[in-house]
RODO-2510 file (C-alpha; in nm, 4 decimals, decimal comma):
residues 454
     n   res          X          Y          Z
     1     x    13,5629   -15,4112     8,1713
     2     x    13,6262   -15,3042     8,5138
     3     x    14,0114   -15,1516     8,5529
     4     x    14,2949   -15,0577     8,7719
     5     x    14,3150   -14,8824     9,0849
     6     x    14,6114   -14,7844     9,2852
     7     x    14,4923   -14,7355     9,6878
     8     x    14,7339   -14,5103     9,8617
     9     x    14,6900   -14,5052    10,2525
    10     x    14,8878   -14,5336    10,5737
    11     x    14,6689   -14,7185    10,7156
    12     x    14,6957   -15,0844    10,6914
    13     x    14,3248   -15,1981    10,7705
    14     x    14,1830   -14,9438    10,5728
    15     x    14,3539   -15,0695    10,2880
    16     x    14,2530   -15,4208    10,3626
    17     x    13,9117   -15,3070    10,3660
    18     x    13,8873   -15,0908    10,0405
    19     x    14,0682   -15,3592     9,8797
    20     x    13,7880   -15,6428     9,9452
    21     x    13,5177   -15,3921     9,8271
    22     x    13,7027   -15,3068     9,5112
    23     x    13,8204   -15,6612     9,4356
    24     x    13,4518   -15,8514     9,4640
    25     x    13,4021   -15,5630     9,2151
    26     x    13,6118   -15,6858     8,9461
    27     x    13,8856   -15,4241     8,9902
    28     x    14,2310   -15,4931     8,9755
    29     x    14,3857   -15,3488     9,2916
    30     x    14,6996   -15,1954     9,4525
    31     x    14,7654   -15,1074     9,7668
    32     x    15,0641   -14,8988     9,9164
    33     x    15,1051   -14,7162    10,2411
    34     x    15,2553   -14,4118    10,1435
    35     x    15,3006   -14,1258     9,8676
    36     x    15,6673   -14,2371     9,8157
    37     x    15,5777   -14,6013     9,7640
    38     x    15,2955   -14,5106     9,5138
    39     x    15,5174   -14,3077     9,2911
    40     x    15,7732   -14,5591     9,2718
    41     x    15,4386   -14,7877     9,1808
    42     x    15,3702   -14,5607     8,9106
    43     x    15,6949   -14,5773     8,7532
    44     x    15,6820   -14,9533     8,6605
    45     x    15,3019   -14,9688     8,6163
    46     x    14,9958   -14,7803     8,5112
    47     x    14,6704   -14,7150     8,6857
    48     x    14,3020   -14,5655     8,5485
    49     x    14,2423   -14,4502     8,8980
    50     x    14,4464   -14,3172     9,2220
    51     x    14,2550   -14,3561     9,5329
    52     x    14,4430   -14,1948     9,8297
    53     x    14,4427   -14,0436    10,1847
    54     x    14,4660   -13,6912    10,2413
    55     x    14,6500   -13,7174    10,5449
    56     x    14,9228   -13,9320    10,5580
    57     x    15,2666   -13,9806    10,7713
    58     x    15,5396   -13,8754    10,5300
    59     x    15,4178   -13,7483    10,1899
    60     x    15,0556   -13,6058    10,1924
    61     x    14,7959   -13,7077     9,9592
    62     x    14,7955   -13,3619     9,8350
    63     x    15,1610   -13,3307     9,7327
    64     x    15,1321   -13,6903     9,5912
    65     x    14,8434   -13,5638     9,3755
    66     x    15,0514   -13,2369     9,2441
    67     x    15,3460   -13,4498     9,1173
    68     x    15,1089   -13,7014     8,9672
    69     x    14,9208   -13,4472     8,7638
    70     x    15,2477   -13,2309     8,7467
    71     x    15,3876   -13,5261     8,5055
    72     x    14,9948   -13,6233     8,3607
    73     x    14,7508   -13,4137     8,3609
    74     x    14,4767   -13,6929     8,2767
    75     x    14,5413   -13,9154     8,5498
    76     x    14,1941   -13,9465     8,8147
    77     x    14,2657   -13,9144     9,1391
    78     x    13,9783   -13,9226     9,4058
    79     x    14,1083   -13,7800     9,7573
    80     x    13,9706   -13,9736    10,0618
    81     x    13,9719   -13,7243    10,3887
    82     x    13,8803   -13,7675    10,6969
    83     x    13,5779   -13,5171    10,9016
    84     x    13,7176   -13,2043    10,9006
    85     x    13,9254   -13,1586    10,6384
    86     x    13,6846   -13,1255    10,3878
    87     x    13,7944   -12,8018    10,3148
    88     x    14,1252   -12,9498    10,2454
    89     x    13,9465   -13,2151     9,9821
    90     x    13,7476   -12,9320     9,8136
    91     x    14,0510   -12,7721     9,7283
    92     x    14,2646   -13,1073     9,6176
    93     x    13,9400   -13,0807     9,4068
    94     x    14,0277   -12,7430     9,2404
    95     x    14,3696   -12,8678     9,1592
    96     x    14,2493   -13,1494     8,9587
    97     x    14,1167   -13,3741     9,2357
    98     x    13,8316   -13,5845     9,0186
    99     x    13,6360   -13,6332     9,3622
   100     x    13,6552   -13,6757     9,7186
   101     x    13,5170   -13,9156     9,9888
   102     x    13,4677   -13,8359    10,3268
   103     x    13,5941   -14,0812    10,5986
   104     x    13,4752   -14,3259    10,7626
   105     x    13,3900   -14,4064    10,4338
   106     x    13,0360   -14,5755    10,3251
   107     x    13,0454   -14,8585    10,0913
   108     x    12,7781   -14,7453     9,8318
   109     x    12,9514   -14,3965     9,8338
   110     x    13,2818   -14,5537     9,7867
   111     x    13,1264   -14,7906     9,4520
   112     x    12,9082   -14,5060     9,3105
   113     x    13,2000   -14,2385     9,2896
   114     x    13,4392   -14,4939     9,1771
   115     x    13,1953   -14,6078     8,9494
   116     x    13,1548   -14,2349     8,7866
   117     x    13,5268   -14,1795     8,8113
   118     x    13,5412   -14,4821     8,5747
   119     x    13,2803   -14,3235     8,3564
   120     x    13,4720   -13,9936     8,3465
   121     x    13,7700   -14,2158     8,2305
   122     x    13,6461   -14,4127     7,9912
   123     x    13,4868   -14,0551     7,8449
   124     x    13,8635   -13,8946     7,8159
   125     x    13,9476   -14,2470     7,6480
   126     x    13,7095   -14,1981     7,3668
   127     x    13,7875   -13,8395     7,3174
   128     x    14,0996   -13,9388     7,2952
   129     x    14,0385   -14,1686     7,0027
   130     x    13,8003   -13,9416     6,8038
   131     x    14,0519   -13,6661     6,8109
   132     x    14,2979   -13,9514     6,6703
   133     x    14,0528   -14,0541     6,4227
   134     x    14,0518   -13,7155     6,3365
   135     x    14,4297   -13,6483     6,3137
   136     x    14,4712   -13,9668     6,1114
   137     x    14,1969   -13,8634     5,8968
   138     x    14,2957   -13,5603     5,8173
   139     x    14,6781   -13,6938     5,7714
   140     x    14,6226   -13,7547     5,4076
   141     x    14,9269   -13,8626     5,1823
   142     x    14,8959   -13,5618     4,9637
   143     x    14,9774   -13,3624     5,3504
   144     x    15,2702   -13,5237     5,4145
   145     x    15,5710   -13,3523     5,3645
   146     x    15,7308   -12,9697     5,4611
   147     x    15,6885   -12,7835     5,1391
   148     x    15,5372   -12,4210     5,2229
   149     x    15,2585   -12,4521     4,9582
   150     x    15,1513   -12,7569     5,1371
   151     x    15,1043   -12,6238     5,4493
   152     x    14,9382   -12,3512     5,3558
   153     x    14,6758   -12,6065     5,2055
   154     x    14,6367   -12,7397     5,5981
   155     x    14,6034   -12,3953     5,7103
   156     x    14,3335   -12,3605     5,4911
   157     x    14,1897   -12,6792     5,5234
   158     x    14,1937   -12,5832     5,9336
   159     x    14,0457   -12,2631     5,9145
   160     x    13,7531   -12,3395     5,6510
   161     x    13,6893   -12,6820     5,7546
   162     x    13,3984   -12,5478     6,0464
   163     x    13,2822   -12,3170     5,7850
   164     x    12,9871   -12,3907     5,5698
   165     x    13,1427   -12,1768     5,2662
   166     x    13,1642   -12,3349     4,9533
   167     x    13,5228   -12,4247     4,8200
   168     x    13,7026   -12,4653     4,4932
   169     x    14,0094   -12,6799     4,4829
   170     x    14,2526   -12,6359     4,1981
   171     x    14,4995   -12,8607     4,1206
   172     x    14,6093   -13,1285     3,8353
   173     x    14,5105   -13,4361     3,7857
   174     x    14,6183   -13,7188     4,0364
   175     x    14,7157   -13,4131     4,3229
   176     x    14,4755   -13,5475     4,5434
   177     x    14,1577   -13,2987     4,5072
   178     x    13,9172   -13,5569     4,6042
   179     x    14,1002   -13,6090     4,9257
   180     x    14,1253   -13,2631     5,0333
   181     x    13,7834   -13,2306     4,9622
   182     x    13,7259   -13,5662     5,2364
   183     x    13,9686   -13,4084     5,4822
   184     x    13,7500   -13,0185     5,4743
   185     x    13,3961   -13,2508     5,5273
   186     x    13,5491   -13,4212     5,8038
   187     x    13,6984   -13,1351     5,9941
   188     x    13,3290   -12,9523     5,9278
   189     x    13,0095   -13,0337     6,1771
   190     x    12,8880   -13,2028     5,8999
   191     x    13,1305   -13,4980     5,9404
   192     x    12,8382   -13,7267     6,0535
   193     x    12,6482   -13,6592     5,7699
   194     x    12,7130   -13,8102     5,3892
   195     x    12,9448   -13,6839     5,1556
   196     x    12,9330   -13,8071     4,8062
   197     x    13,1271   -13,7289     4,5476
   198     x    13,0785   -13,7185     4,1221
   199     x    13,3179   -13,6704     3,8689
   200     x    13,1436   -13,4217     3,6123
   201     x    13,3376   -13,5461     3,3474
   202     x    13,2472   -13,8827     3,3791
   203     x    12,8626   -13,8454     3,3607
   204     x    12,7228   -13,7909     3,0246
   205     x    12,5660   -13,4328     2,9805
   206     x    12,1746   -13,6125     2,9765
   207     x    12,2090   -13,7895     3,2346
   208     x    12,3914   -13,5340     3,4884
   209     x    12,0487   -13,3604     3,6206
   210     x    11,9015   -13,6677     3,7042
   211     x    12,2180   -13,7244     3,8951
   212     x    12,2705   -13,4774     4,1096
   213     x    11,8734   -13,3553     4,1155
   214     x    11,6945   -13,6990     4,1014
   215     x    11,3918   -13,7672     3,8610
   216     x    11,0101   -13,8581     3,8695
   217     x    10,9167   -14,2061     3,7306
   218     x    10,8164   -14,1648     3,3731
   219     x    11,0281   -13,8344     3,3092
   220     x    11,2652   -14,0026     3,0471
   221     x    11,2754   -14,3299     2,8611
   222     x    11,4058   -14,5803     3,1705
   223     x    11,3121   -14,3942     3,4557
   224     x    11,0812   -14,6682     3,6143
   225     x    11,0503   -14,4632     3,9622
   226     x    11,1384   -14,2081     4,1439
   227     x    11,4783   -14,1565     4,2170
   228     x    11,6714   -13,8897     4,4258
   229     x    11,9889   -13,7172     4,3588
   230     x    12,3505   -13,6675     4,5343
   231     x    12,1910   -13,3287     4,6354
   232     x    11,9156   -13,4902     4,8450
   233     x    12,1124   -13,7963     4,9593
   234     x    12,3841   -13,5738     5,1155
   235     x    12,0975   -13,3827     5,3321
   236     x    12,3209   -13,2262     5,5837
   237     x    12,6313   -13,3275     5,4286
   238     x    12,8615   -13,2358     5,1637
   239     x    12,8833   -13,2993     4,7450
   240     x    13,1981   -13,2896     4,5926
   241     x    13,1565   -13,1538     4,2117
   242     x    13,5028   -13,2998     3,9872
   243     x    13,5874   -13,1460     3,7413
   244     x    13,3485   -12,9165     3,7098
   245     x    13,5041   -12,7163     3,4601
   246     x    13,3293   -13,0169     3,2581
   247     x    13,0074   -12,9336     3,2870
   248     x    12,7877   -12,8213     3,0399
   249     x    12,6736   -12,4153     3,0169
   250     x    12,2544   -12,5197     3,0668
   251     x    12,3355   -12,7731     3,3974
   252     x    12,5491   -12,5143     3,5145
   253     x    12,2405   -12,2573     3,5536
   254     x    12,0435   -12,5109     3,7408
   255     x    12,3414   -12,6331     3,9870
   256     x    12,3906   -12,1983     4,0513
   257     x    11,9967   -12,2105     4,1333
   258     x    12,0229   -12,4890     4,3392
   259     x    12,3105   -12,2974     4,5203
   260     x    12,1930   -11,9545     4,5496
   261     x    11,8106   -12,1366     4,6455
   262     x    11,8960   -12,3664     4,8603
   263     x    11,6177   -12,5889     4,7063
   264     x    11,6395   -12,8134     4,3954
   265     x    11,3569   -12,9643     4,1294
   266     x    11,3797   -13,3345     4,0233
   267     x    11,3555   -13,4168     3,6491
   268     x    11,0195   -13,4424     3,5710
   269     x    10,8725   -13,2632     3,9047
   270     x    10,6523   -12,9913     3,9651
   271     x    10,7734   -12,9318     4,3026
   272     x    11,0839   -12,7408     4,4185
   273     x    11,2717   -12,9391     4,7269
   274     x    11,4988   -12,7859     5,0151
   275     x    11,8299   -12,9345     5,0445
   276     x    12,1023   -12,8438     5,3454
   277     x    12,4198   -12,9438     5,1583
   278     x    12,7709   -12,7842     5,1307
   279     x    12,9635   -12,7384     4,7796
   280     x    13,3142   -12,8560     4,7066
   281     x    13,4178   -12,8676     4,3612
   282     x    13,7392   -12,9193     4,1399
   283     x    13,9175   -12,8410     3,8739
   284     x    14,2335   -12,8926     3,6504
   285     x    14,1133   -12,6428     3,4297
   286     x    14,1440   -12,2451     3,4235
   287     x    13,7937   -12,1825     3,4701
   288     x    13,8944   -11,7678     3,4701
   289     x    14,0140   -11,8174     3,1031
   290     x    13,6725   -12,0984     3,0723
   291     x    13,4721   -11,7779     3,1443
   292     x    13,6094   -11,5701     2,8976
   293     x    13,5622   -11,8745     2,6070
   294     x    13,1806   -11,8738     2,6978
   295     x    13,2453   -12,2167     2,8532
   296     x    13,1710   -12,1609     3,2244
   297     x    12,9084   -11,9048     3,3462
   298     x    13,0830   -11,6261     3,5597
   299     x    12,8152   -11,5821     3,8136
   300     x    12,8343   -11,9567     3,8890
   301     x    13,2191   -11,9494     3,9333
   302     x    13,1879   -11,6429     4,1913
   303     x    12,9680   -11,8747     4,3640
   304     x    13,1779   -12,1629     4,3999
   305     x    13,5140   -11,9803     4,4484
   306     x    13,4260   -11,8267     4,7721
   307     x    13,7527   -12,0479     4,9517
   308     x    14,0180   -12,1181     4,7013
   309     x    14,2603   -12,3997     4,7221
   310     x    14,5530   -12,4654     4,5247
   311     x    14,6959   -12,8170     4,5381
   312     x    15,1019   -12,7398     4,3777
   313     x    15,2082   -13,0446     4,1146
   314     x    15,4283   -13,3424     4,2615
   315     x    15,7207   -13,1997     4,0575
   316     x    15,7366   -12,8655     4,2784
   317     x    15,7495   -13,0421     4,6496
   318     x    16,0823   -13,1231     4,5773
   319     x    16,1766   -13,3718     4,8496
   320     x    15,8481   -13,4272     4,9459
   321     x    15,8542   -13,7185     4,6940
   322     x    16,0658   -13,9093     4,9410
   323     x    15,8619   -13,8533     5,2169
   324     x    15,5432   -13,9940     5,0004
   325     x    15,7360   -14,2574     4,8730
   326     x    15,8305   -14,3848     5,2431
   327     x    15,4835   -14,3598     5,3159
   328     x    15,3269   -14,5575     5,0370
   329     x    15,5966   -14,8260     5,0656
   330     x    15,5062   -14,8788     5,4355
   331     x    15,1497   -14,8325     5,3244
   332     x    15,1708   -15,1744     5,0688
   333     x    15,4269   -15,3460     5,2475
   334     x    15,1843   -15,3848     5,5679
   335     x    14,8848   -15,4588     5,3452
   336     x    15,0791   -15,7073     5,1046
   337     x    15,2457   -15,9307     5,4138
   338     x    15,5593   -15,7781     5,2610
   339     x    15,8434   -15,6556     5,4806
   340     x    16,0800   -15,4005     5,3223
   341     x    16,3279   -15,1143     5,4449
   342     x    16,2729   -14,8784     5,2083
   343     x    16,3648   -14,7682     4,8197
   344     x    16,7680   -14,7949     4,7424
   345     x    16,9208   -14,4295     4,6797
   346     x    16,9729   -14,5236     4,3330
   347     x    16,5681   -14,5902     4,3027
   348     x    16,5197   -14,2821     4,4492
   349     x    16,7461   -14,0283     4,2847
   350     x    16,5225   -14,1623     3,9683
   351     x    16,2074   -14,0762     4,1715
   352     x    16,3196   -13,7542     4,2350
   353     x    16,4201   -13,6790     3,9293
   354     x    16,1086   -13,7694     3,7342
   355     x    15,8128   -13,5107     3,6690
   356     x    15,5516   -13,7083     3,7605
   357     x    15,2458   -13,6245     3,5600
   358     x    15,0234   -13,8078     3,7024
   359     x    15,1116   -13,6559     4,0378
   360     x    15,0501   -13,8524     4,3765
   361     x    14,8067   -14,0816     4,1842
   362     x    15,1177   -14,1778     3,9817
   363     x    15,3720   -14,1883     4,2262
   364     x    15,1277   -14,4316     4,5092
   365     x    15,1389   -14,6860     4,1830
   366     x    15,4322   -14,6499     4,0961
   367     x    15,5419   -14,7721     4,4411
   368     x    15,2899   -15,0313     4,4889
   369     x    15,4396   -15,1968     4,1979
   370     x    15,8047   -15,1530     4,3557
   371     x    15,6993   -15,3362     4,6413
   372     x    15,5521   -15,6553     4,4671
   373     x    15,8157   -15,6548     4,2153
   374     x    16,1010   -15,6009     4,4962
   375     x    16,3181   -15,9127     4,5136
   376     x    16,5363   -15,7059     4,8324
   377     x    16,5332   -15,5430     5,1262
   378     x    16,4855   -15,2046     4,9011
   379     x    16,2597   -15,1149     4,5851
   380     x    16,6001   -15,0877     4,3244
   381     x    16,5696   -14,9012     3,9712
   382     x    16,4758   -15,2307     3,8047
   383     x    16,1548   -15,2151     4,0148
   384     x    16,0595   -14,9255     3,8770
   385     x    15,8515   -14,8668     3,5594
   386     x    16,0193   -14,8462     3,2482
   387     x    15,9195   -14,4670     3,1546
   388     x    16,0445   -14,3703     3,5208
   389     x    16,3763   -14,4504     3,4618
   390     x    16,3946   -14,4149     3,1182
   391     x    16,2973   -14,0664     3,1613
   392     x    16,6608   -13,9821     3,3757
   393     x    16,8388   -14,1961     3,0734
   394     x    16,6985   -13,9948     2,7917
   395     x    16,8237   -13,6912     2,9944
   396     x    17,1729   -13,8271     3,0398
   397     x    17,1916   -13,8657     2,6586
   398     x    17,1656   -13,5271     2,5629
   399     x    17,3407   -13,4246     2,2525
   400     x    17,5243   -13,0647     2,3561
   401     x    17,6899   -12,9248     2,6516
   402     x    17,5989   -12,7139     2,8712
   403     x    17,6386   -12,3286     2,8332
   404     x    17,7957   -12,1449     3,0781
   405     x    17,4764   -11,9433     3,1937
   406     x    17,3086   -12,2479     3,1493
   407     x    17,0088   -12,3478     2,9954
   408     x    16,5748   -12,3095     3,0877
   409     x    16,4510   -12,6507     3,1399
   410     x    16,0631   -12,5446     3,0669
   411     x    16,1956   -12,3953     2,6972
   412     x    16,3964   -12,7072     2,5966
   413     x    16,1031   -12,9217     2,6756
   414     x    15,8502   -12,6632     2,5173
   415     x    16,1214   -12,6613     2,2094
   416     x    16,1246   -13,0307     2,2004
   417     x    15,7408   -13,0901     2,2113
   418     x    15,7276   -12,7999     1,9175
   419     x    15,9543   -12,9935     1,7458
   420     x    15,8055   -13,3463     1,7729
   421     x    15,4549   -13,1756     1,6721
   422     x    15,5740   -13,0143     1,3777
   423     x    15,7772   -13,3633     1,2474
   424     x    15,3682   -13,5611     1,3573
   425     x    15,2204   -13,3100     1,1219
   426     x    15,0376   -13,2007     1,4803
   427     x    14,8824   -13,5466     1,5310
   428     x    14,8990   -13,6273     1,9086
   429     x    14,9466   -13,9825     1,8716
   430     x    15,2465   -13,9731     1,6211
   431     x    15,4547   -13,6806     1,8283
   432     x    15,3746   -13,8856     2,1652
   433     x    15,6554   -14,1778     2,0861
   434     x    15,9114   -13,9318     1,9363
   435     x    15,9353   -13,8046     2,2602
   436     x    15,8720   -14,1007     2,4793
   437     x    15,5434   -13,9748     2,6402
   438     x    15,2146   -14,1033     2,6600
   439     x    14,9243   -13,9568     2,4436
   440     x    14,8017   -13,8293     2,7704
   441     x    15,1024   -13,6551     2,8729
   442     x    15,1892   -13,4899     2,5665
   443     x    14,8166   -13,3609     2,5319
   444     x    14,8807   -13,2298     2,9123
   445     x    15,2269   -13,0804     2,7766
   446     x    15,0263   -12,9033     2,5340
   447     x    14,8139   -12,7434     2,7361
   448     x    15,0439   -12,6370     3,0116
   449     x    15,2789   -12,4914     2,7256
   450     x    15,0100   -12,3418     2,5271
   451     x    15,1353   -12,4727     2,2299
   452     x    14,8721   -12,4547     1,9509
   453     x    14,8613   -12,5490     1,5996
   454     x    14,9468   -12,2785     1,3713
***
């Protein structure tokens, strides 16, 4: 759709005439006679292109053009000039001039650099938008927020991103691995390209291979053709491995083949394939302490922990949790029709003080639910989940005092749990209530405590 020009000239029948030109053209136009008259023009309005004279009574094109580009840089400006100042032109041209035309001006030199100053525009426009695209993209919830171990993940994330080195992300469950995983593919060249991701854990251990490598028809009870894998079907692109501290000790051989190859062989086949593909994978696990179990093969985890990232747990960003919470609360109030302010300080104080175990995960549901259950302006305690704010009650309810050099919050919890395990007989599912945890948590609690049975 043709645009908006502003014609600056001193003459008043040469604006008539460019005007005509441009107008049958489809262009909306402007006309002003000098450089003071066009900046006051550019205050109330704005303009894809500036067409003006070089030589003008007053204010010359050329100091017109520097405090144009003086205040934006990505403004077009195409000089007109008159026979012998060319020179003058060629240099307007070196300041940031987009073109010149030479007067008296022809009409199909006038449309065709017009036409390409357009082009130029429209060019800027949509580099303007990818590099939004990108920004957004990379702008991830589990980014948002000022804690250092944060943004030292999007320093990472910036520096490895063109790379084609394979990274492992570490982090619990719900912290967003996936997503960092996304936001490294699309800051790579590789963006165009697939990415696909599996969850290791998911997949049973038979069925795995023919997942990631593909299979010939007739190489297993079911398979009716040939299929390909993740590793074929992201040619060019990336696969994100989950939890790959799940993956059984024989698969991991062939995936460290596959990597140190370059090349993979279906189930069932006879021939080996190339594949271009980068390597992401996660894990919640310790795959260092895996190793020395006999669980994970050591040569494969020197292979995939080439770039190490360590997502931190929602607990330690401190008052990033407010910052996430604003943004999923904007997030489901525009997609639910919903118009809210915010979450009460009351709500939020119980946010904060919660340890989140389920991480971002967690928290983005926990809000969701705020905002459909919200009957005000602001998400209030009531809105909240019952084991969010029952958490802060249970610690207000505390049978002792404090001591005067006060007390370790890790070893009263690691106490408790100890406790609770002991009274369950070490059954999971009878300690869980005592302490008003889910299975899932407690079973988490164990691990991250190292609490064993006796």
């Amino acid at each position: 759709m043709p645009g908006s020009i502003l014609i600056v000239d001193d003459e008043k029948g040469q604006r008539e005439i460019l005007s005509a030109i441009l107008q049958k053209q489809g262009y909306r136009i402007v006309t002003v006679p000098g450089g003071r008259e066009a900046l006051k023009e550019l205050e109330s309005a704005e303009f894809d292109l500036i067409l003006t004279d070089l030589k003008m009574q007053g204010m010359s094109g050329m100091e017109l053009m520097e405090k144009i580009l003086g205040e934006n840089n990505r403004q077009c400006v195409v000089m007109m000039t008159a026979h012998g100042t060319v020179d003058s032109a060629v240099e307007a041209m070196k300041m940031g001039a987009f073109d010149y035309l030479e007067k008296p001006l022809e009409r199909e030199d006038l449309l065709l650099t017009v036409q390409r100053a357009f082009e130029h525009i429209n060019l800027l426009h949509e580099n303007t938008l990818l590099h939004k695209k990108l920004k957004e993209t990379m702008a991830l919830p589990n980014m948002i927020g000022e804690h250092p171990k944060m943004k030292e993940v999007a320093r990472i994330i910036s520096k490895i991103a063109p790379t084609s080195s394979t990274v492992l992300i570490y982090g619990e469950s719900g912290t967003g691995k996936e997503l960092i995983a996304k936001a490294v593919h699309d800051g790579s060249p590789r963006k165009g390209k697939p990415f696909f991701a599996i969850n290791c854990a998911a997949i049973p251990d038979t069925l795995i291979e023919s997942e990631l490598f593909g299979h010939e028809k007739g190489s297993f009870t079911g398979a009716a053709s040939r299929e390909i894998g993740l590793f074929e079907a992201a040619e060019g692109g990336t696969v994100f491995l989950d939890e790959i501290g799940e993956m059984n000790v024989a698969m991991q051989a062939k995936l460290l083949r596959a990597i140190q190859e370059k090349e993979i062989r279906r189930v069932g086949g006879k021939v080996n394939v190339p594949i271009d593909v980068r390597i992401i994978s996660a894990t919640n696990r310790d795959l260092e302490a895996e190793i020395k179990k006999g669980n994970f093969r050591e040569d494969l985890f020197y292979r995939l922990n080439v770039i190490r990232v360590t997502l931190p747990p929602l607990r330690e960003r401190g008052n990033d949790i407010a910052a996430l919470a604003d943004f999923f609360v904007k997030k489901y109030s525009a997609a639910s029709g919903i118009s809210l302010k915010g979450i009460a300080k009351p709500a939020l104080k119980i946010l904060m003080n919660y340890s989140w175990p389920g991480n971002v995960r967690q928290l983005e549901s926990v809000i969701e639910r705020g905002v459909l259950m919200a009957e005000s302006d602001y998400i209030q305690p009531e809105d909240l989940p019952a084991e969010v704010h029952e958490e802060m009650t249970h610690l207000g309810k505390l049978p002792f005092e404090f001591p005067p050099q006060g007390i370790s919050i890790e070893e009263l919890e690691r106490d408790l749990i100890l406790k609770a395990m002991e009274r369950a007989d070490w059954i999971i599912s009878k300690a869980a209530p005592l302490l008003g945890m889910s299975y899932k948590t407690l079973q988490y609690r164990l691990e991250k405590f190292g609490i064993e049975k006796p």
